[in-house]
MDTraj code that builds the backbone (N, CA, C; nanometers):
import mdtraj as md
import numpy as np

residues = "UNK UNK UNK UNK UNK UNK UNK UNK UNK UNK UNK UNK UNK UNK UNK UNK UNK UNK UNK UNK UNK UNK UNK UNK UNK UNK UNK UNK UNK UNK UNK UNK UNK UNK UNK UNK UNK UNK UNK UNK UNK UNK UNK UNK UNK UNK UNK UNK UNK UNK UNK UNK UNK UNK UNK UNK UNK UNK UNK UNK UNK UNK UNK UNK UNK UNK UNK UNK UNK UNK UNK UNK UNK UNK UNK UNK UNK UNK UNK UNK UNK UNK UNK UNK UNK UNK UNK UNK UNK UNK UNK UNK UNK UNK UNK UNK UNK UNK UNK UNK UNK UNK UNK UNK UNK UNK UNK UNK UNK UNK UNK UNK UNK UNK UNK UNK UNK UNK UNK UNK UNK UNK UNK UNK UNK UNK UNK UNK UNK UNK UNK UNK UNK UNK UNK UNK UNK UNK UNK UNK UNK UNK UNK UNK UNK UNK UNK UNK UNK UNK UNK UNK UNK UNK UNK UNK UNK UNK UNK UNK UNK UNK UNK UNK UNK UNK UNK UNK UNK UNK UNK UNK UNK UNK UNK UNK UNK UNK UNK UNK UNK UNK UNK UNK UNK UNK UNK UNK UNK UNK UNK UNK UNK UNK UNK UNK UNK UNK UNK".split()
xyz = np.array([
    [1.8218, 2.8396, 0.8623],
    [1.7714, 2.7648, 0.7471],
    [1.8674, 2.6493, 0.7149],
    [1.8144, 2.5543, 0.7076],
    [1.8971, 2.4216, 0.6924],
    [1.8937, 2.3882, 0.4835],
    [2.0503, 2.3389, 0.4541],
    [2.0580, 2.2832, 0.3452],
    [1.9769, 2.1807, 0.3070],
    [1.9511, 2.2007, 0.1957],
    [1.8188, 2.0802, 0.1150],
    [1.9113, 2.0171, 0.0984],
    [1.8808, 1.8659, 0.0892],
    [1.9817, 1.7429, 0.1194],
    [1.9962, 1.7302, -0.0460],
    [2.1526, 1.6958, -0.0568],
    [2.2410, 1.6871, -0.1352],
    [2.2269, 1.5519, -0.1794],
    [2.2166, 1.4887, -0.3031],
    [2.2446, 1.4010, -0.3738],
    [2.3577, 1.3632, -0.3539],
    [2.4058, 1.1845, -0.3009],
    [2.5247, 1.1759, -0.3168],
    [2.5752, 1.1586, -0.4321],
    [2.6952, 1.2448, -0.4518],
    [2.7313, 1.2385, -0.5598],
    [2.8961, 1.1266, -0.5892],
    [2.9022, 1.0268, -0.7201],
    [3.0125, 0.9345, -0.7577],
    [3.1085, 0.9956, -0.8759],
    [3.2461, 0.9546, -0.8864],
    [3.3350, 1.0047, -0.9842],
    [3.3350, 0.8890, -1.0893],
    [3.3867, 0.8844, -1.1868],
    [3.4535, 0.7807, -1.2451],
    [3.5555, 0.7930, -1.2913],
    [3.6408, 0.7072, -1.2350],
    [3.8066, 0.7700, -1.2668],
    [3.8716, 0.6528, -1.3654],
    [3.8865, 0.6808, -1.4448],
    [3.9126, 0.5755, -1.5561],
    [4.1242, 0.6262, -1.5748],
    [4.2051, 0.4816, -1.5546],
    [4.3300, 0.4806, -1.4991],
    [4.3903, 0.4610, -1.6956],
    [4.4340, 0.5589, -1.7067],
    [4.5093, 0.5198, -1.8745],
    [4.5941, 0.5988, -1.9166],
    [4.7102, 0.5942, -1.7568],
    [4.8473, 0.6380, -1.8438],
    [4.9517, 0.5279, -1.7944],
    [4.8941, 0.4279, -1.8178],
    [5.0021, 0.2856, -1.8504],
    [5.0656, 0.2453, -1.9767],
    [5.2121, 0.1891, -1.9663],
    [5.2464, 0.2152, -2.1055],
    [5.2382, 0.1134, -2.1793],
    [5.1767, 0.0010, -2.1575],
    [5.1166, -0.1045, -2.2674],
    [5.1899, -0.1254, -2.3237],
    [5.3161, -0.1915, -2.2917],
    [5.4236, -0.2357, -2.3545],
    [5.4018, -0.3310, -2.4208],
    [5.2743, -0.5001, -2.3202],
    [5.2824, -0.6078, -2.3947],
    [5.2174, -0.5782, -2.5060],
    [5.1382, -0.4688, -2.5626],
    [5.0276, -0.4715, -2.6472],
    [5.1378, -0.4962, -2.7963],
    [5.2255, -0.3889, -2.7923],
    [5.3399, -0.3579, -2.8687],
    [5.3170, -0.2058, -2.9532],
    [5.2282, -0.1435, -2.9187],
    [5.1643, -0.0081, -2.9716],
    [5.0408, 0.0540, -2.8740],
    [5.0123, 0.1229, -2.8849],
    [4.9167, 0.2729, -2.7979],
    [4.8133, 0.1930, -2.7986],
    [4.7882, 0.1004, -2.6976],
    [4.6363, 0.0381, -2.7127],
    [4.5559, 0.0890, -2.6674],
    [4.5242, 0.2072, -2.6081],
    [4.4497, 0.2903, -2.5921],
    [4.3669, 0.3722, -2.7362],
    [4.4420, 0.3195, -2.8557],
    [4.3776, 0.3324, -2.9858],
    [4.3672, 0.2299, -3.0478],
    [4.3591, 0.1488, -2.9887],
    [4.3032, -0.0002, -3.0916],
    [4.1870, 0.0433, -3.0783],
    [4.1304, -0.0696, -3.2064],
    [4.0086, -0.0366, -3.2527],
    [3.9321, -0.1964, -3.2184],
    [3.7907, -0.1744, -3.1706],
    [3.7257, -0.2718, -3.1106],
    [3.6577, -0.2982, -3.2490],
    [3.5575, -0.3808, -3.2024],
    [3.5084, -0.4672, -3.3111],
    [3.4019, -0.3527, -3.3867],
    [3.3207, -0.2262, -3.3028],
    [3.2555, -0.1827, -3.3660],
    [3.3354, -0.0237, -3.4151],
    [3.4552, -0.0410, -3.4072],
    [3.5403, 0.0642, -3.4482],
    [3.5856, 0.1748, -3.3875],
    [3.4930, 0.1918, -3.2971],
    [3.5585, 0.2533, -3.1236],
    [3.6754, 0.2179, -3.0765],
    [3.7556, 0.3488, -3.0585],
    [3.8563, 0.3288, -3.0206],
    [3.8972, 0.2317, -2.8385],
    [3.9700, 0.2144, -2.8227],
    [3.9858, 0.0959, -2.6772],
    [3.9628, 0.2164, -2.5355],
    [4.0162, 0.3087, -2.5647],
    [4.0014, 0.4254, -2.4360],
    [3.8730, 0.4750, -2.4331],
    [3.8421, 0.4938, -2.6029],
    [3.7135, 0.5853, -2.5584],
    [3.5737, 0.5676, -2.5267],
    [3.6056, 0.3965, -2.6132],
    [3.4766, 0.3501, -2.5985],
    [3.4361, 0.3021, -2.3993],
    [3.5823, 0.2991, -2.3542],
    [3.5792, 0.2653, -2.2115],
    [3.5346, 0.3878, -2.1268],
    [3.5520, 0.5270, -2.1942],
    [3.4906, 0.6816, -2.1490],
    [3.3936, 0.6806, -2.1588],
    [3.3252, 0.6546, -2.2600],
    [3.1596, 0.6790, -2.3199],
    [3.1170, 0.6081, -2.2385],
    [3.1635, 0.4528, -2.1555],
    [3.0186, 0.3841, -2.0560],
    [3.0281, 0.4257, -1.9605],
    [3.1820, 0.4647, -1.8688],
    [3.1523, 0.5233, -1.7890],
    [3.0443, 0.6882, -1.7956],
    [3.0532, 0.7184, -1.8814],
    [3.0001, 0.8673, -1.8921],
    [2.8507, 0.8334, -1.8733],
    [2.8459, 0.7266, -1.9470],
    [2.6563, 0.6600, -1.9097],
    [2.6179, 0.6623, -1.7905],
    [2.7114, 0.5985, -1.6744],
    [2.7061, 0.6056, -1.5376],
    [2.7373, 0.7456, -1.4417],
    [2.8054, 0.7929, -1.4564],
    [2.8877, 0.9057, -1.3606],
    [2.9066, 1.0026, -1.4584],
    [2.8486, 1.1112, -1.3510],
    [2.8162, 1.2669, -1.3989],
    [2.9383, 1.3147, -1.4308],
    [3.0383, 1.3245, -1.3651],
    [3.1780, 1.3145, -1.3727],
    [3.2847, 1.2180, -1.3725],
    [3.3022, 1.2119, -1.4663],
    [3.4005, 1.1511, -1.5521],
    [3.5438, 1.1980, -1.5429],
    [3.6533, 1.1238, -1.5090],
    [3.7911, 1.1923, -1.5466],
    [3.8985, 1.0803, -1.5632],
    [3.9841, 1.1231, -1.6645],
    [4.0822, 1.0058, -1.7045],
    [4.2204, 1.0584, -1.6353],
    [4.3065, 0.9635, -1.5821],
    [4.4260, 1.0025, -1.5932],
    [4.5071, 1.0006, -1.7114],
    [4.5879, 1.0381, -1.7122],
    [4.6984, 1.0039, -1.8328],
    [4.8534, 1.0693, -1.8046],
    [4.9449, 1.0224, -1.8729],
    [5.0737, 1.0443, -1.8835],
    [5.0602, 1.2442, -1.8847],
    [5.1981, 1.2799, -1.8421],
    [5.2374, 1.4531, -1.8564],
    [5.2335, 1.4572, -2.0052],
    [5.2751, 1.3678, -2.0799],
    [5.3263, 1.3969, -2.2548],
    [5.1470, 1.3669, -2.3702],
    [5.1079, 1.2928, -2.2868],
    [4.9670, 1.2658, -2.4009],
    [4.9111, 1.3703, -2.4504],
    [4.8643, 1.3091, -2.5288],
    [4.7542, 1.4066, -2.6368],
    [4.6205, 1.3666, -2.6310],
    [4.5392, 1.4627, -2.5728],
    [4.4173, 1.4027, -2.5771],
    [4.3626, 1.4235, -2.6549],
    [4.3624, 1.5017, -2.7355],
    [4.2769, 1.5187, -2.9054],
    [4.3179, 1.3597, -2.9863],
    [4.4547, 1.3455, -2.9735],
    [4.4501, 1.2292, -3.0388],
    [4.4490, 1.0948, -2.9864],
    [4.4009, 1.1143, -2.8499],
    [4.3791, 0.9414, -2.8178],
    [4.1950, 0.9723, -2.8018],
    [4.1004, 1.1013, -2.8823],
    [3.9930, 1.0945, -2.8939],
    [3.9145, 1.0553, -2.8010],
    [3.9766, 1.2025, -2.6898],
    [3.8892, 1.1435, -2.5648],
    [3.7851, 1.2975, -2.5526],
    [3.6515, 1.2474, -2.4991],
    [3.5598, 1.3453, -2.4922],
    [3.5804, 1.4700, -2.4340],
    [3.5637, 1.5718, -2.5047],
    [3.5559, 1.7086, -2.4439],
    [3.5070, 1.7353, -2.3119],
    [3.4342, 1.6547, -2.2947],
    [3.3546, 1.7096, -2.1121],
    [3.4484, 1.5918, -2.0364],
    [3.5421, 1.5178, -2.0636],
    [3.6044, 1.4501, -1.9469],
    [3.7085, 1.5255, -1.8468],
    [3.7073, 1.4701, -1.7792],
    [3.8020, 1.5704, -1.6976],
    [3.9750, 1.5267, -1.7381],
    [4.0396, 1.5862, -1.7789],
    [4.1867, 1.4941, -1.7780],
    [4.3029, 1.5521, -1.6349],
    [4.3400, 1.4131, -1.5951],
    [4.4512, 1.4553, -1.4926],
    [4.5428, 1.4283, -1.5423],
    [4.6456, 1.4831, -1.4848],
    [4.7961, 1.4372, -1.5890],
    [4.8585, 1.4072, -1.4269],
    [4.8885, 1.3034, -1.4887],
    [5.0251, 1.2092, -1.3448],
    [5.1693, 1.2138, -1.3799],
    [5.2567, 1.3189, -1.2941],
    [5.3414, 1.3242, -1.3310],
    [5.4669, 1.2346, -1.3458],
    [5.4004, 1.1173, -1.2271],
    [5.4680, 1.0175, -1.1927],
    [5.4622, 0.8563, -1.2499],
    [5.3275, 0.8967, -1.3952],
    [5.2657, 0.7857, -1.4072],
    [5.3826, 0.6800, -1.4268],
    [5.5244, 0.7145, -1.4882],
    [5.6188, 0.5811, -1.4650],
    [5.5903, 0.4827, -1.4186],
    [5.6558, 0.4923, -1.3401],
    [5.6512, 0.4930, -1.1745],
    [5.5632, 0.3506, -1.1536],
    [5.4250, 0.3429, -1.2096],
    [5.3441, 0.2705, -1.1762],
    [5.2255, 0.3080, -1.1348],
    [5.0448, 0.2070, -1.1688],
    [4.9977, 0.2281, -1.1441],
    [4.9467, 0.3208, -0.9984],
    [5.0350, 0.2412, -0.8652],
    [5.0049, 0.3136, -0.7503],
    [5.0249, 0.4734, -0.7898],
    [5.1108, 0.5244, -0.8406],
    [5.1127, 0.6889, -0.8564],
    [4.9966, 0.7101, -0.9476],
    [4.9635, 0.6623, -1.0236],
    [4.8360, 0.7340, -1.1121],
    [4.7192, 0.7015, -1.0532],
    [4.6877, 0.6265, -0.9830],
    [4.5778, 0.6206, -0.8545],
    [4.6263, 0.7204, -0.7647],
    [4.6968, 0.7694, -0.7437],
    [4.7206, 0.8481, -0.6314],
    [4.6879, 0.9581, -0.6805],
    [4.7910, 1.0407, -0.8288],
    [4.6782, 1.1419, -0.9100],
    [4.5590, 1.1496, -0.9049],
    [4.4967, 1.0509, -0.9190],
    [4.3606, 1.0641, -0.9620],
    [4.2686, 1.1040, -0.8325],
    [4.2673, 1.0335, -0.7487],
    [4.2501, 1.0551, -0.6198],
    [4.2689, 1.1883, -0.5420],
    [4.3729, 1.2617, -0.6164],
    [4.3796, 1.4244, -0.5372],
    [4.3245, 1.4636, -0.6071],
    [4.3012, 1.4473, -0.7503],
    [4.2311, 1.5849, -0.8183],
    [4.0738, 1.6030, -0.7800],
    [4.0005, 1.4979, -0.6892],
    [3.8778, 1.5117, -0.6526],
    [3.8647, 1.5777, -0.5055],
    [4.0149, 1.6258, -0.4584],
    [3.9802, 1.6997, -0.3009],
    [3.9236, 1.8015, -0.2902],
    [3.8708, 1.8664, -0.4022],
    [3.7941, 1.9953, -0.3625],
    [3.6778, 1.9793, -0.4311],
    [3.5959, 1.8388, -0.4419],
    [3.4682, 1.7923, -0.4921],
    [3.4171, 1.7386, -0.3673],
    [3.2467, 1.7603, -0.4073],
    [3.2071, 1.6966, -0.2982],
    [3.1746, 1.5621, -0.3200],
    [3.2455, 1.4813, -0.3832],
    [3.1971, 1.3670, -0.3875],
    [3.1672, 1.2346, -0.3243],
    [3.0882, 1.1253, -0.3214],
    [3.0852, 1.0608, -0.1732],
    [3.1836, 0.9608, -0.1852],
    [3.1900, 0.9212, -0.2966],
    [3.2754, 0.8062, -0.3543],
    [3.3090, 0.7872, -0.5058],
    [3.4126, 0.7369, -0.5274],
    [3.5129, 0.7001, -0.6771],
    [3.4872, 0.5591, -0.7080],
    [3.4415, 0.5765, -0.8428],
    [3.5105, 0.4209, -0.8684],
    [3.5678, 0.4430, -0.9679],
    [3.6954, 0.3167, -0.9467],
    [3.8120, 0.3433, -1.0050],
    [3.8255, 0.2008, -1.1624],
    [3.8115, 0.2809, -1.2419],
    [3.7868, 0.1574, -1.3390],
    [3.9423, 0.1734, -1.4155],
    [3.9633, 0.1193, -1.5213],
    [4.0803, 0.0245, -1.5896],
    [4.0382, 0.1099, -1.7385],
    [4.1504, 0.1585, -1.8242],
    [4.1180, 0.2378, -1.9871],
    [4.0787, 0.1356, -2.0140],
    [4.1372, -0.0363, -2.0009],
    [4.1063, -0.1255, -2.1486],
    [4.0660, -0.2341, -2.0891],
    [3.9192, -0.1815, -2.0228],
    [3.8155, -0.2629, -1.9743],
    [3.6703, -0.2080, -2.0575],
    [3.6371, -0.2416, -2.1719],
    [3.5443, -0.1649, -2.2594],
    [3.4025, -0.2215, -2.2268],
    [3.4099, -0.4014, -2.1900],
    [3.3245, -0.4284, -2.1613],
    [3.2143, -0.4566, -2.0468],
    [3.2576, -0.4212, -1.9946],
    [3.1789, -0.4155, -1.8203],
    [3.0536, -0.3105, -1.8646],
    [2.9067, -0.3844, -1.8431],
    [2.8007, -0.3158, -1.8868],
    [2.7564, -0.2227, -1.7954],
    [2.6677, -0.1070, -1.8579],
    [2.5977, 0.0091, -1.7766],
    [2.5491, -0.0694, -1.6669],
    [2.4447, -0.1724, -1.6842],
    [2.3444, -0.1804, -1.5734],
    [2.4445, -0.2913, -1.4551],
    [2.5765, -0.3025, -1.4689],
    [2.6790, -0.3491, -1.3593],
    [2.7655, -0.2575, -1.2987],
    [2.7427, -0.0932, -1.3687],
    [2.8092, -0.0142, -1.3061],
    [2.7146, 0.0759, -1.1972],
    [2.5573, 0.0374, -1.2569],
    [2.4560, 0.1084, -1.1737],
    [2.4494, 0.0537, -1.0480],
    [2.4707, -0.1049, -1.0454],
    [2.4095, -0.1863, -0.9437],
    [2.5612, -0.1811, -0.8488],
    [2.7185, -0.1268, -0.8647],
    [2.7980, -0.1431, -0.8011],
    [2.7576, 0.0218, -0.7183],
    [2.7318, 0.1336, -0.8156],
    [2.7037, 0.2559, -0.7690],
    [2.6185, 0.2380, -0.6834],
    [2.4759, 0.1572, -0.6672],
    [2.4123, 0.1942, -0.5606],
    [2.4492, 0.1467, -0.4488],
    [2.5627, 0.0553, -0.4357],
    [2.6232, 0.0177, -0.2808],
    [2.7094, 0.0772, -0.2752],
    [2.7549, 0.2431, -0.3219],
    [2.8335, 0.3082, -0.3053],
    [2.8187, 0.4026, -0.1548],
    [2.9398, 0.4121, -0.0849],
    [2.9027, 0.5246, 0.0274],
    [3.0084, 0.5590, 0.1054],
    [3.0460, 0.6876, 0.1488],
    [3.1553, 0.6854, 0.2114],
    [3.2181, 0.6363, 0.2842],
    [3.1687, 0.5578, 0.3877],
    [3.2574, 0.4811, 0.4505],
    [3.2772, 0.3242, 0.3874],
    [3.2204, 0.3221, 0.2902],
    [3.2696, 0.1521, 0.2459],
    [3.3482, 0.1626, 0.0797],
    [3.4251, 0.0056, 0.0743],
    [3.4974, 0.0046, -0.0086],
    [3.3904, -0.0991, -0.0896],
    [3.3537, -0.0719, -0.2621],
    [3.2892, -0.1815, -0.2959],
    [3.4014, -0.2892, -0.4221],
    [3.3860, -0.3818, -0.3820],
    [3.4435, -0.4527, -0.4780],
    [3.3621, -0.5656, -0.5492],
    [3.3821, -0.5828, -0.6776],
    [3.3066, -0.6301, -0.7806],
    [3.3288, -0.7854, -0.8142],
    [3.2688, -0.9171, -0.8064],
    [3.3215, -1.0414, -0.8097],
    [3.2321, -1.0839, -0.9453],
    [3.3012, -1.1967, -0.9921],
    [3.2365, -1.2360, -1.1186],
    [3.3335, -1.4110, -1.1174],
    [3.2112, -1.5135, -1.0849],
    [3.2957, -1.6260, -1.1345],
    [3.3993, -1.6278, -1.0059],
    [3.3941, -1.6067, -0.8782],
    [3.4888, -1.6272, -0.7484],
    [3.6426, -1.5545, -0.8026],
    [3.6174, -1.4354, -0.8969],
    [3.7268, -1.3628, -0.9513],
    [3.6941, -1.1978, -0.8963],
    [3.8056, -1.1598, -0.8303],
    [3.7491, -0.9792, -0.8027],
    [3.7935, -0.9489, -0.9580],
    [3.6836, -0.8613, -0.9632],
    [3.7276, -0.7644, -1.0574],
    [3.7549, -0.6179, -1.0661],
    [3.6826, -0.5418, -1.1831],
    [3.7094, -0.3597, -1.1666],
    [3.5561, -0.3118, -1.2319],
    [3.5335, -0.2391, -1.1992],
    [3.5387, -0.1083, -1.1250],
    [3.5564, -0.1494, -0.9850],
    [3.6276, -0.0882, -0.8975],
    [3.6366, -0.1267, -0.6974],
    [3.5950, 0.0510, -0.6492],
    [3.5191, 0.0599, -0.6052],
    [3.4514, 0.2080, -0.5949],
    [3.4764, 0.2260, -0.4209],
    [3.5742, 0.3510, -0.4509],
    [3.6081, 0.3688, -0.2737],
    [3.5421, 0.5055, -0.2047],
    [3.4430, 0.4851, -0.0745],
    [3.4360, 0.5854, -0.0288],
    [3.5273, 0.6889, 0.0208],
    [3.4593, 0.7909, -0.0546],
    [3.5271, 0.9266, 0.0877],
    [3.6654, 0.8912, 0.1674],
    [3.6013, 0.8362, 0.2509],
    [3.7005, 0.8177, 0.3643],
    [3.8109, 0.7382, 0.3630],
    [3.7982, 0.6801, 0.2404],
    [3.9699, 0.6054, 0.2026],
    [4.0333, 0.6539, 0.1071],
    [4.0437, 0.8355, 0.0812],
    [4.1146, 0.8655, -0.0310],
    [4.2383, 0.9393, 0.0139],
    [4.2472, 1.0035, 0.1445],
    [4.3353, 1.0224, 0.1706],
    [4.4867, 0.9253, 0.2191],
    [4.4318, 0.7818, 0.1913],
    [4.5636, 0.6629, 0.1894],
    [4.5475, 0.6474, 0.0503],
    [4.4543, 0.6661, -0.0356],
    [4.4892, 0.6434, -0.1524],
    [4.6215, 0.7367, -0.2342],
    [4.5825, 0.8506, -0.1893],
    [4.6618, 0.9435, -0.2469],
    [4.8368, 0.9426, -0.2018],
    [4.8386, 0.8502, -0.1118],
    [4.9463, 0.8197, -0.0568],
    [5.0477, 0.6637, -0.1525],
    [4.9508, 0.6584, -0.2529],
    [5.0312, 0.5698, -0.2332],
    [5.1490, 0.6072, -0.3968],
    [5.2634, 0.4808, -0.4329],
    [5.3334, 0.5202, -0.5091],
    [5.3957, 0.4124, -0.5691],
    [5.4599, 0.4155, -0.7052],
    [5.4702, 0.3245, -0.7583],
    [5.3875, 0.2333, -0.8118],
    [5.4112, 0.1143, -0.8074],
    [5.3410, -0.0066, -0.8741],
    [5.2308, -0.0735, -0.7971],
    [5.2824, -0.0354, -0.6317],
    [5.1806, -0.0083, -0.5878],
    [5.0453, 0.0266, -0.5574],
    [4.9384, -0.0755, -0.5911],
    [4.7574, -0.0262, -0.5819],
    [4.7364, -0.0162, -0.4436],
    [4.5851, -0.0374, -0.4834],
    [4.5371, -0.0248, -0.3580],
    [4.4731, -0.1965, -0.2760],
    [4.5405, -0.2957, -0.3486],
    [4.5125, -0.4143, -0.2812],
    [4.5453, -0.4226, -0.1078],
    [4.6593, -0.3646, -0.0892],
    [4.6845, -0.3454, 0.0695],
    [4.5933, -0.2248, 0.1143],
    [4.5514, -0.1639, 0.0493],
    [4.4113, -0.0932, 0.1409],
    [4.3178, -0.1551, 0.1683],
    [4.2743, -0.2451, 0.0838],
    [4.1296, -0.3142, 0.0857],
    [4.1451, -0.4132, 0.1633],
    [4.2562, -0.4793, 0.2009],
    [4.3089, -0.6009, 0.2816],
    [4.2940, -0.5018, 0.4450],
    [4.3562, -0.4383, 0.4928],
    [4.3831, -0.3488, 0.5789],
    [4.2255, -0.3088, 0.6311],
    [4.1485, -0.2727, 0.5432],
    [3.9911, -0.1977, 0.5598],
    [3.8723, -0.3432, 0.5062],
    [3.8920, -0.5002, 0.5178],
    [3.7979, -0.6068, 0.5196],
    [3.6801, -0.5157, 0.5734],
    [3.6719, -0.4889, 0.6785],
    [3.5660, -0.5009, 0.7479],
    [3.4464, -0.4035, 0.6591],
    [3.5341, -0.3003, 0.6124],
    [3.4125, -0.1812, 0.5315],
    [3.3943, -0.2298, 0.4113],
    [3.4457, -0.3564, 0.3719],
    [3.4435, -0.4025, 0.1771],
    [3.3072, -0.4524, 0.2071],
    [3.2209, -0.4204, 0.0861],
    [3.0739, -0.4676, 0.0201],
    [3.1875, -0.5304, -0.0955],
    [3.1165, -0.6854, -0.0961],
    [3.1514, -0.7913, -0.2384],
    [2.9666, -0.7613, -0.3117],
    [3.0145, -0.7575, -0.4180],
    [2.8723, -0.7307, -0.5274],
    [2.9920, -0.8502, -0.6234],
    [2.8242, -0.9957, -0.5718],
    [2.8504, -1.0413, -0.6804],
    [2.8010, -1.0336, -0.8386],
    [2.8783, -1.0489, -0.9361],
    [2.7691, -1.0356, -1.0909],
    [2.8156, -1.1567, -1.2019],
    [2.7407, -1.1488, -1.2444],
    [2.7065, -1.2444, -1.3824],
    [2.7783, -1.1736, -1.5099],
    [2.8485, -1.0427, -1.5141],
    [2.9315, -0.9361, -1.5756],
    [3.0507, -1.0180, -1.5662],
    [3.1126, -1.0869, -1.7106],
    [3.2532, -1.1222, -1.7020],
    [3.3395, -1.0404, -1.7592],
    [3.2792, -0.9104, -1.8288],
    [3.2896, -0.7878, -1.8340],
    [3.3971, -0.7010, -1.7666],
    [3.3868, -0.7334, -1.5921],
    [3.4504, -0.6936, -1.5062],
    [3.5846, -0.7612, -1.4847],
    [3.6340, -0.8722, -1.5485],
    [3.7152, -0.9627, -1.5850],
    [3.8449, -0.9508, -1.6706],
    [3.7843, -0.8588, -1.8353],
    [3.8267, -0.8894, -1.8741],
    [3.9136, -0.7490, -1.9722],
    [4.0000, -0.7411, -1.9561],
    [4.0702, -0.6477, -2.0040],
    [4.1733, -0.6398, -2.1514],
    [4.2196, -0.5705, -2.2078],
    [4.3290, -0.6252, -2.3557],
    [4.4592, -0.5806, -2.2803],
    [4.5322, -0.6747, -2.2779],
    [4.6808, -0.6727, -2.2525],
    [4.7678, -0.7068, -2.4040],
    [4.6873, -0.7719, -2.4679],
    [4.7474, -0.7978, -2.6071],
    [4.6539, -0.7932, -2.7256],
    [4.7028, -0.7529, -2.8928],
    [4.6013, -0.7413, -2.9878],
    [4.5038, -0.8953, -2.9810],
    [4.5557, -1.0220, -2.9451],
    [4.3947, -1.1087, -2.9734],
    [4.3241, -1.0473, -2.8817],
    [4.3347, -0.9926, -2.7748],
    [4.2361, -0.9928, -2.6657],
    [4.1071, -0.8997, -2.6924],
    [4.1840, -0.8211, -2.8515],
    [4.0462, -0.7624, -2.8782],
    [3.9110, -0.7633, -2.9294],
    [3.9052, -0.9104, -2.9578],
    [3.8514, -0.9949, -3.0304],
    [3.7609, -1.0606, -2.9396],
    [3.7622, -1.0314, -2.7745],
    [3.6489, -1.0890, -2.6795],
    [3.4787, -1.0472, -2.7321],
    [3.3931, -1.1292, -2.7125],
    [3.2649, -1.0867, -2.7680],
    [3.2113, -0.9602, -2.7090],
    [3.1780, -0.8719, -2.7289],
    [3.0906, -0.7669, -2.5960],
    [2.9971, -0.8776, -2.5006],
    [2.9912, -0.8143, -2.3630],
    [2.9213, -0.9129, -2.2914],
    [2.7846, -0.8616, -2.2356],
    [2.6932, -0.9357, -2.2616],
    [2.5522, -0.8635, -2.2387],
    [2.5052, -0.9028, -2.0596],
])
top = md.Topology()
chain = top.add_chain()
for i, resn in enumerate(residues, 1):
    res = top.add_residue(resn, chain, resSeq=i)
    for name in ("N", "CA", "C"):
        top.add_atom(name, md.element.get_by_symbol(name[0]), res)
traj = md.Trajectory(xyz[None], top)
């Protein structure tokens, strides 16, 4: 008897144990224009998109109080110091015993990148390809990696991303261009919270 074919299934790994130094406080709790906090309101769209959901974060956080949803998954990076490359690399192992086909890897204090730009990056999702997101001749984020590139992901460390993976693996990158400046635009500092939502 043969298995009934499996839905491929996507993660959303949302990266937010950076320490937001330029912000000058926990911007992962600033408050956006409609009073949503900066992390969570960035949880709730992914959660619109992907069945599974999981945030990284620092060994010391509190997730009750950076008001992140009960059904998210939380990873704790022990290395998050260190640099983004180690908390991509967390994030990336805690899905080895999922069957999932592919991750995309989005940014905490990227709030505005809309549902129907995370649907249209998901459906060129697949294990052997890397998708990356353009807006305006600018890459942006979510960059959603198959399957088959998580075991260099998990390798990597420090400050270190995954730009030398995607350079290294051209040939498997899907560019999805969009009209989403959304994918652009992130808060590194309190004006930046003040960008319009983008439809």
């Amino acid at each position: 008897m043969t298995e009934p074919h499996r839905k491929p299934e996507y993660v959303g790994l949302v990266l937010a144990a950076g320490s937001g130094q330029r912000f000058g406080s926990d911007k992962r709790l600033a408050q956006l224009a409609d009073g949503s906090s900066l992390l969570r309101a960035t949880l709730l769209r992914a959660k619109e998109a992907f069945s599974d959901v999981r945030v990284v974060l620092k060994a010391e956080d509190d997730a009750q109080a950076l008001a992140i949803p009960h059904d998210i998954h939380l990873v704790r990076a022990a290395h998050a110091k260190q640099g983004m490359g180690s908390s991509l690399a967390a994030g990336i192992q805690s899905l080895a015993n999922t069957q999932a086909t592919a991750v995309a890897v989005l940014l905490g204090d990227m709030p505005w990148i809309t549902l129907a730009t995370l649907l249209q990056l998901r459906a060129h999702a697949h294990a052997e390809h890397i998708v990356v997101a353009y807006c305006d001749g600018q890459c942006g984020h979510p960059v959603l990696f198959g399957r088959r590139f998580w075991p260099e992901l998990m390798q990597l460390q420090g400050e270190n991303g995954a730009k030398a993976l995607i350079a290294t693996h051209a040939q498997q990158v899907i560019e999805v261009t969009l009209a989403d400046r959304g994918i652009l635009l992130d808060v590194d500092k309190p004006a930046d919270l003040s960008h319009p939502p983008i439809s």
